[in-house]
C-alpha positions in Angstrom: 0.0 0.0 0.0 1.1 3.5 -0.6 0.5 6.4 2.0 0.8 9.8 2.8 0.8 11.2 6.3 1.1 14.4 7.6 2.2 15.5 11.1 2.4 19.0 12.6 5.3 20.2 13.8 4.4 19.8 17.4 4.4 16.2 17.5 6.5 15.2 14.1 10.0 14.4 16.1 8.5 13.0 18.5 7.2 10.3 16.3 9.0 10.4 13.8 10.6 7.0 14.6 8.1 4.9 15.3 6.9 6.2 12.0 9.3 5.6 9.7 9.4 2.0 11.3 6.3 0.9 9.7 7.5 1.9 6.3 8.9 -0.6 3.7 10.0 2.3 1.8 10.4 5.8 2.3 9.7 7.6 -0.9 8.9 11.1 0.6 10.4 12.4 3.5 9.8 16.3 4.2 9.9 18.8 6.8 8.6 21.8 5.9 8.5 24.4 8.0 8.7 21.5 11.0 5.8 19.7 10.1 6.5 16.3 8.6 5.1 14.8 5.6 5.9 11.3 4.5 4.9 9.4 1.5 6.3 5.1 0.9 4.9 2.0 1.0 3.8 -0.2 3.8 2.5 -3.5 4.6 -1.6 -3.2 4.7 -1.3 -4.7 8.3 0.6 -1.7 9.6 -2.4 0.9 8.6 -4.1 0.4 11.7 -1.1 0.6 13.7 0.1 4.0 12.3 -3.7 5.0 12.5 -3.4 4.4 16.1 -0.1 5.7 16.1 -1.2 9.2 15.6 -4.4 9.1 17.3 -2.2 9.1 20.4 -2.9 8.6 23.6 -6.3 9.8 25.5 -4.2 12.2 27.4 -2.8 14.4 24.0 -5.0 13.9 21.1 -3.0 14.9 18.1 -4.6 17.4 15.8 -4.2 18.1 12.2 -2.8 14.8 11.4 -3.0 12.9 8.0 -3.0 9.6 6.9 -4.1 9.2 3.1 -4.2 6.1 1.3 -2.8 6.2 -2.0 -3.0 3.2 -3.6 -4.1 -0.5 -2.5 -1.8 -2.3 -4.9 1.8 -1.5 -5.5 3.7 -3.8 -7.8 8.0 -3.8 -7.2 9.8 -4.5 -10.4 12.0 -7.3 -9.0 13.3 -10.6 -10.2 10.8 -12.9 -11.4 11.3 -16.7 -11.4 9.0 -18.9 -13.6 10.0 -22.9 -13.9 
């Protein structure tokens, strides 16, 4: 799956790591102005998790976050063996 999140500055360092755990690949990676915007691909189990991920906690709701689903099926080029 490809997705695009968005973080405001406030909270983009701080989860910024966890973040970039979930991805396979890492295709966008910007900071403007501090907030954080990343685009790549991920495994479709991992949605929920970075979903939850920015929720946060019950204590500090994070606002203004993003999390945009690109597209469902991403094909890598790669090897392919056929015998």
């Amino acid at each position: 799956m490809r997705v695009r999140v968005s973080v405001p500055a406030k909270h983009a360092k701080s989860i910024h790591g966890k973040l970039k755990g979930f991805f396979e690949t890492v295709e966008v990676e910007d900071w403007e102005k501090g907030n954080l915007e990343m685009v790549g691909l991920i495994e479709p189990g991992n949605y929920k998790t970075i979903a939850e991920l920015l929720k946060g906690d019950k204590k500090e709701k994070i606002e203004q976050i993003g999390l945009e689903l690109l597209s469902l099926k991403v094909i890598s080029e790669g090897e392919v063996e056929i015998t």
